[in-house]
C-alpha positions in Angstrom: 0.0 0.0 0.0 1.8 3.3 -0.8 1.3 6.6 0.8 -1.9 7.5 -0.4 -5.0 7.5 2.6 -6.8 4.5 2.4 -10.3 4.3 1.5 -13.8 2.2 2.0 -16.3 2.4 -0.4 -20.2 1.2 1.5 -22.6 0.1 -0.7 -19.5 -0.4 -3.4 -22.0 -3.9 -5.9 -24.2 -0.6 -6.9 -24.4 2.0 -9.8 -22.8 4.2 -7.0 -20.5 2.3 -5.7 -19.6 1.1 -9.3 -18.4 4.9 -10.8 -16.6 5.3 -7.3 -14.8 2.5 -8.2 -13.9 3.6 -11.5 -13.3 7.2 -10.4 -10.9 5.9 -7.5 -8.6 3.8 -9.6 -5.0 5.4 -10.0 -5.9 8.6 -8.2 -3.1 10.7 -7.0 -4.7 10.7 -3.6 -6.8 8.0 -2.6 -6.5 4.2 -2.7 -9.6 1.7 -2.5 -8.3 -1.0 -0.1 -11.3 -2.4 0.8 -15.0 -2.5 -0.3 -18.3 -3.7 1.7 -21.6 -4.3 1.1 -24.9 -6.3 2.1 -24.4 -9.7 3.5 -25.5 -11.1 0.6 -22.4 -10.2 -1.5 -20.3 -10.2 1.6 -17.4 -13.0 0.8 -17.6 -13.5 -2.5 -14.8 -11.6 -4.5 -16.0 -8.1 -6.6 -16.1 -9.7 -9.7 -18.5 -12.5 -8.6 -20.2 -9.9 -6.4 -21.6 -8.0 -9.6 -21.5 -10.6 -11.8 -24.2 -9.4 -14.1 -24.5 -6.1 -12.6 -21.5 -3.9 -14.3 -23.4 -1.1 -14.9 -20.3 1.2 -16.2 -19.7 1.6 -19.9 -15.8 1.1 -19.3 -14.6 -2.4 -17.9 -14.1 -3.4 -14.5 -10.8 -1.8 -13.2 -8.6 -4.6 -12.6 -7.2 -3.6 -8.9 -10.5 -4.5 -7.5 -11.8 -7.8 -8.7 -10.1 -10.3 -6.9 -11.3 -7.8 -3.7 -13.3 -9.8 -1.4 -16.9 -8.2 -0.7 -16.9 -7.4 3.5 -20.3 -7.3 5.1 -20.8 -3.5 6.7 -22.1 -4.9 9.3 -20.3 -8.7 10.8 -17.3 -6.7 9.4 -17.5 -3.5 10.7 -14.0 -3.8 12.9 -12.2 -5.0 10.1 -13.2 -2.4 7.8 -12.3 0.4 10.7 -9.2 -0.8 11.4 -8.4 -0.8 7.5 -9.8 2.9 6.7 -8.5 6.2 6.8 -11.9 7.1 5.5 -15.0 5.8 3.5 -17.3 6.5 1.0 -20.9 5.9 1.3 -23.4 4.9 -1.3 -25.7 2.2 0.1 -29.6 1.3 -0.3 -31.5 1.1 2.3 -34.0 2.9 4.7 -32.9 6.2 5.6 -33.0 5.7 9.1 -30.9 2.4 9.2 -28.4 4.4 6.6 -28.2 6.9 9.1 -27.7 4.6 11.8 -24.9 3.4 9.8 -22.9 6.6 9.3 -23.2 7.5 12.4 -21.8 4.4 13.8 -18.4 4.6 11.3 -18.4 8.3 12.6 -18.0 7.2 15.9 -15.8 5.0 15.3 -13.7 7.5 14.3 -13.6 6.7 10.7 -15.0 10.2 8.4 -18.2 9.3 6.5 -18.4 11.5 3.3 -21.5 10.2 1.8 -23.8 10.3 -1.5 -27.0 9.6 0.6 -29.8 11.6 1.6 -30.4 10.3 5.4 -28.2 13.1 6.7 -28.7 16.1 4.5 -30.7 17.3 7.0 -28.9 16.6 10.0 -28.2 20.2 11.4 -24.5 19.8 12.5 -23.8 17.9 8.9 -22.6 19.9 6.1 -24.2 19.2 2.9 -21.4 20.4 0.2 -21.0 21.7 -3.3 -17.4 22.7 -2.9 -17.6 25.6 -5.0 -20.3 26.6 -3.6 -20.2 26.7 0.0 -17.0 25.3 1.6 -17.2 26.9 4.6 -19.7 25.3 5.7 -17.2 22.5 7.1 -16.8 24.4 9.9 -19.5 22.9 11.5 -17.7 19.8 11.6 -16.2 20.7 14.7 -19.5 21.0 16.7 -20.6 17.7 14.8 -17.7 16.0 16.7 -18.5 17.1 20.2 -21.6 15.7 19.7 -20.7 12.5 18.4 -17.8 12.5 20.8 -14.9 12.0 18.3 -11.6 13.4 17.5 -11.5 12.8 13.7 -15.0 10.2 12.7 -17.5 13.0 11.0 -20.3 12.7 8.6 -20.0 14.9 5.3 -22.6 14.9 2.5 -23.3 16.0 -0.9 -26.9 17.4 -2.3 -28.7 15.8 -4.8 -27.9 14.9 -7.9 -30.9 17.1 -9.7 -29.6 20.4 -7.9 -26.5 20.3 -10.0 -27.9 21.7 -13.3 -29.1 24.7 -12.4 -27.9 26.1 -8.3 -24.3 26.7 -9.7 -25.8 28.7 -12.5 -27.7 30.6 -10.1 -24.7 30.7 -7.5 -22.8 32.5 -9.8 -25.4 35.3 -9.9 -25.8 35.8 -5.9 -25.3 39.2 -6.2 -27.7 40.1 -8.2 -30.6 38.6 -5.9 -32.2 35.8 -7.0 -35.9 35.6 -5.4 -37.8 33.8 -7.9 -37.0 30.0 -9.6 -39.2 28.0 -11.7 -37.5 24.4 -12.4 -38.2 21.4 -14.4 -35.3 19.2 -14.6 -35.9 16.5 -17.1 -33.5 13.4 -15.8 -31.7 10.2 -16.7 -32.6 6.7 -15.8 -29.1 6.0 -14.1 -30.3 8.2 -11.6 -32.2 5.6 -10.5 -29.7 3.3 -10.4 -31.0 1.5 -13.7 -30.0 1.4 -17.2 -32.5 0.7 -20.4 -31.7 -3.3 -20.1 -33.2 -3.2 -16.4 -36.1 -0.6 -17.4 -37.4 -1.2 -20.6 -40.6 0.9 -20.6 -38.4 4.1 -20.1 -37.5 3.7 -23.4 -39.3 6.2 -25.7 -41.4 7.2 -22.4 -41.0 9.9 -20.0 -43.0 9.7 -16.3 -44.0 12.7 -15.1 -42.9 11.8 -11.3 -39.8 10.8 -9.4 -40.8 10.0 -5.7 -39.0 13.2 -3.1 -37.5 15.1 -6.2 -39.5 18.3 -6.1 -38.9 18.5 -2.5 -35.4 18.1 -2.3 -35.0 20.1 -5.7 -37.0 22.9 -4.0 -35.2 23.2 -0.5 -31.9 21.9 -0.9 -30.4 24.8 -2.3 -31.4 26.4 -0.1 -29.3 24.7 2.7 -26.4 25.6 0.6 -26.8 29.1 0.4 -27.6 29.1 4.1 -25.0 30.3 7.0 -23.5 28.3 10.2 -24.8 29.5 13.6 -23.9 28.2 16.5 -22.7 25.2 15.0 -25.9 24.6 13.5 -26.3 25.2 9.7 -29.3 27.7 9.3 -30.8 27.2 5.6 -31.5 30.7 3.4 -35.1 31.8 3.5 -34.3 33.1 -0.6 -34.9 32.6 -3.2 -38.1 31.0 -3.6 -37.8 28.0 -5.6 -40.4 25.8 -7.2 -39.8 22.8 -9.7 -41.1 19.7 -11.7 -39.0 16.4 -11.8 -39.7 14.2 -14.9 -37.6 10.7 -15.7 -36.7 10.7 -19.3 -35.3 7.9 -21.8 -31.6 9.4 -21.0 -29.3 7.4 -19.6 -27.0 10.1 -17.8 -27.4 13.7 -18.0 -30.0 16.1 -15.7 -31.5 18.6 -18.0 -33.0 22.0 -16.3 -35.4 24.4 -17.9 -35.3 27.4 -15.1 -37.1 31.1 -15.3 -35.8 33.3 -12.2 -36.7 36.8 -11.3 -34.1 39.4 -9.6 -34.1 41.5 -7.0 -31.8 43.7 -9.4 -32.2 42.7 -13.0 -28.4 42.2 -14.6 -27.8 42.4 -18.3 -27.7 39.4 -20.6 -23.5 40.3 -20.7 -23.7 40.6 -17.4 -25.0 37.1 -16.7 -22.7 35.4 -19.3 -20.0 37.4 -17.9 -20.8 35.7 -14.6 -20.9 32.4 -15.3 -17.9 32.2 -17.2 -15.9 33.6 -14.8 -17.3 31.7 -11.8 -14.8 29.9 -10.2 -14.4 28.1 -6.6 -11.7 26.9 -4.0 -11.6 23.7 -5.6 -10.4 25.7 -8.6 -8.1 27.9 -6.6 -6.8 24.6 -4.7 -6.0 22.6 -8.0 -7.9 20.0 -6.4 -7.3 16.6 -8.7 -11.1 16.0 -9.6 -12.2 19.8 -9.8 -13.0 21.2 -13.3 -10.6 23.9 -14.8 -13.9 25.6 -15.7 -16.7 24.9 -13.8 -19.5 26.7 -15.7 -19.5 26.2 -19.8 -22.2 29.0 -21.7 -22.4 27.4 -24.9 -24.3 29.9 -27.7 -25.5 28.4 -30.1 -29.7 27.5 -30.0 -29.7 24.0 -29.5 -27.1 23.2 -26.7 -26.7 21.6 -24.0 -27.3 18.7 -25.1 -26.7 15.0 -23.6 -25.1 13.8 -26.1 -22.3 16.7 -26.7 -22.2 18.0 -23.4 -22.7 15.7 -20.6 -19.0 14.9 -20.2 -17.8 18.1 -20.5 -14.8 18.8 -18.1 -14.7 15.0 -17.4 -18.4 15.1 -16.1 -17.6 17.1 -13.6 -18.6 20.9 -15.2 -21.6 22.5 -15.9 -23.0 23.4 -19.4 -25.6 26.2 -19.5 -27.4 27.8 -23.0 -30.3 29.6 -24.2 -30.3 32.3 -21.9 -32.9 35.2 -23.0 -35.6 37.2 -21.3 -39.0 36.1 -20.9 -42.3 37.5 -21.4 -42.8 36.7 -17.4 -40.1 36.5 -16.0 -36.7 38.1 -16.1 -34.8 35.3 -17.9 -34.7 31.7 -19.0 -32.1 29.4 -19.6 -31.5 25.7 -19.9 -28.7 23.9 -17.5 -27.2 20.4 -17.8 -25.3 18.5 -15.5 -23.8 14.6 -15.3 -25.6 12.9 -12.4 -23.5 10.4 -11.6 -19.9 12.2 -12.2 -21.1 15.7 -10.8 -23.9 14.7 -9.3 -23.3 11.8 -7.5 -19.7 9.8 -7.0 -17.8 12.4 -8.5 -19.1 15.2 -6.1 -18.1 13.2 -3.3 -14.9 12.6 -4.3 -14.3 16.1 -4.8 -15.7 16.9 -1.6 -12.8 14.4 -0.1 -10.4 15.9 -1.9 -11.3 19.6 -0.3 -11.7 17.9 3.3 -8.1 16.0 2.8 -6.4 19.9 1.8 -8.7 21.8 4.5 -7.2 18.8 6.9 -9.9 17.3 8.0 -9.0 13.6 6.5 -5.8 12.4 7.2 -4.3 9.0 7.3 -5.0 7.7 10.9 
């Protein structure tokens, strides 16, 4: 094992676990030593463990297929002994996942984790890096009340947000106080792909189960402020939005219309955007786009199929921005939901708590 901090990955048989897997392999930083999952992959090796289940479009890394599976649970000393930190991306009930991270956490092992269970948790910072990295201070009060010198829980928003908060981010100062959303997203989100959900294709469903809410408040937990080591959300903008599945495989599409507090210029706007930038940008951090927010021009981008992977998943790509007859402007956003939005987030967020020092190898 070389130098690099050693890393779990929970939940590592699903789509999740899967692109953390892929992400992971060769990083300058991080090294998988170990994965775990339900008991009924525990002891087999990765390779039989997802047998049929490979849901990534590049091959199986080789590093991890002779891995043997551990059981979070039977296994849970093993897999803290072994772990300078792990990655979380199981499925099951939100209270038993919480139970779970908070158990690691207290074991002193940091939990930075795509699930939703905690986003919530007041003393839990829910992170877009660029967005709002201070929030890990809270981390600190987090501890006292677990009781731990270095076990934390970190998390990252949903997948949906991605499309269109950055885009709105960038343009803070200009007072955001109205949002109208529809994000139109891919069946990977779901952790499926067209082989396991064949009426997807050529169908969209006008419903995905907790989407609106969670697209609706969660930016506004990351615009919020930490008091008294509680994270207090924003009360503004208002945000409403429609979630619909569509026969996509990866790629969030969002169709937003915002009003201002002070109306900027089109120029302005593209001005904004373009030159958004974030710590993670500032820090060189290994998984952090050179340029976070794309404004592409012409009338018919984004789109999946160009733009998804631009800046190795991990950017944005925003177009058709233009006033409306209602509302000050509209524009379309698109993001990659499981690079950006999902494993890919996280691992950026590890990267930021590993430079702001709040991983390091036990």
């Amino acid at each position: 094992m070389s130098d690099k901090l050693r890393v779990g990955i929970l939940g590592g048989t699903g789509m999740v676990g899967q692109r953390f897997i892929t992400l992971l392999e060769n990083h300058p930083w991080f090294e998988v030593c170990l994965v775990a999952a339900s008991g009924r992959s525990a002891g087999k090796t990765y390779e039989e463990a997802v047998d049929g289940r490979w849901k990534m479009s590049c091959a199986m890394p080789e590093f991890v297929k002779k891995m043997p599976v551990y059981d979070m649970d039977k296994d849970f000393d093993k897999i803290v002994d072994s772990v300078d930190f792990v990655f979380c991306a199981v499925n099951m009930p939100k209270n038993e996942i919480k139970a779970l991270e908070e158990k690691y956490a207290k074991a002193e092992v940091p939990v930075v984790s795509n699930n939703s269970a905690n986003r919530w948790t007041e003393d839990v910072p829910m992170v877009v890096p660029e967005i709002n990295p201070e929030h890990l201070e809270v981390i600190e009060a987090q501890k006292k009340r677990l009781g731990t010198k270095r076990g934390f829980i970190c998390v990252k928003p949903n997948c949906s947000i991605q499309s269109y908060t950055p885009a709105l981010n960038a343009l803070k100062e200009f007072g955001p106080k109205l949002v109208v959303a529809t994000t139109y997203q891919a069946i990977s989100g779901a952790g499926k792909t067209f082989e396991q959900w064949p009426e997807m294709v050529e169908n969209i469903i006008p419903y995905i189960g907790g989407e609106e809410e969670k697209s609706e408040k969660e930016p506004l937990r990351l615009w919020g402020e930490v008091k008294d080591g509680k994270i207090v959300p924003a009360t503004t903008p208002q945000i409403t939005c429609q979630c619909i599945r569509v026969p996509v495989l990866d790629g969030h599409t969002a169709a937003v219309f915002v009003n201002f507090e002070k109306k900027p210029t089109k120029e302005q706007i593209i001005e904004k955007w373009r030159n958004f930038k974030g710590v993670p940008q500032e820090l060189n951090l290994p998984s952090a786009p050179k340029h976070f927010i794309q404004y592409l021009e012409e009338d018919d981008r984004p789109q999946v199929k160009l733009d998804v992977n631009y800046e190795n998943g991990m950017g944005v790509s925003l177009g058709r921005l233009r006033e409306d007859s209602v509302f000050d402007y509209k524009f379309v956003g698109l993001s990659h939901n499981t690079l950006r939005g999902a494993a890919g987030g996280a691992v950026l967020i590890a990267e930021l708590l590993k430079a702001k020092g709040y991983i390091t190898a036990k």
